[in-house]
N, C-alpha and C positions, 0 to 999 in steps of 0.2 A: 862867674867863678865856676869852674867843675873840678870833677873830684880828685883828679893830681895836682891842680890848685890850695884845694884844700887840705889836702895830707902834706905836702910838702911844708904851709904857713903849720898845721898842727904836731908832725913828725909823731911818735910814736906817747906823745905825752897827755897828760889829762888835760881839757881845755870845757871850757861854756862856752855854749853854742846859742845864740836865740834864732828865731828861723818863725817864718811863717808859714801854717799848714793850709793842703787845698781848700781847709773850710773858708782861710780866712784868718783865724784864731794863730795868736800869736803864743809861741811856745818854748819852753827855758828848757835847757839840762844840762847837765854835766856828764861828762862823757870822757870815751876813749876806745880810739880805732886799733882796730888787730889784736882784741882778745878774744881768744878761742877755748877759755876755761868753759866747763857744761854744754860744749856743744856735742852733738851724739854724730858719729861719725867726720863726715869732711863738711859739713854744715852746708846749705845752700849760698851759690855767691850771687851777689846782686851784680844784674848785668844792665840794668836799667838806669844810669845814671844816678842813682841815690846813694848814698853817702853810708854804711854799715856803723854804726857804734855797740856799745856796750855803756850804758845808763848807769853811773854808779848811784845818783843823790839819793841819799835812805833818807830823806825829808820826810817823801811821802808813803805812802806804806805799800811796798809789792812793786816800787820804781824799778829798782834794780833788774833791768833785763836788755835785752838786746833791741835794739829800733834803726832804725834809718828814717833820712829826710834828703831832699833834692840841695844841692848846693847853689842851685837859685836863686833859693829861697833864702838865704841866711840874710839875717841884719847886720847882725855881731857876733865874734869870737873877741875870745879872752883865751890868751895863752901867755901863761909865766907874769904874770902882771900888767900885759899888754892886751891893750882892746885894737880889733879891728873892725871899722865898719864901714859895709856896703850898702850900695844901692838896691832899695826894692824893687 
């Protein structure tokens, strides 16, 4: 999968992503591409093949902020009551 892969299965809507990080460590969030609220100026763009979100889950405390992960990497999305899953 890469990243017009992935925007196109997610389109502009909240989805949960699982994904695994370079550590190793396997990692959950709830997200949503192409928000540009609190960013100062034109914001930096990722030109690295990573994936830009915006982390809504107030689960845990100080979640909410902006991340990226490689679309390699994903397990599973959930989008609209649909799972999808890939290959590690």
């Amino acid at each position: 999968m890469n990243v017009n892969e992935l925007k196109n299965i997610v389109g502009n809507r909240f989805f949960h992503v699982t994904f695994k990080k370079k550590d190793g460590t396997i990692r959950e969030m709830t997200c949503r591409t192409g928000v540009k609220k609190y960013v100062k100026g034109n914001g930096k763009p990722i030109n690295d093949g990573r994936v830009g979100v915006y982390e809504v889950n107030t689960n845990r405390k100080g979640a909410a902020a902006y991340r990226s992960f490689y679309p390699e990497s994903v397990i599973s999305l959930k989008v609209d009551g649909c799972t999808f899953y890939f290959n590690e």
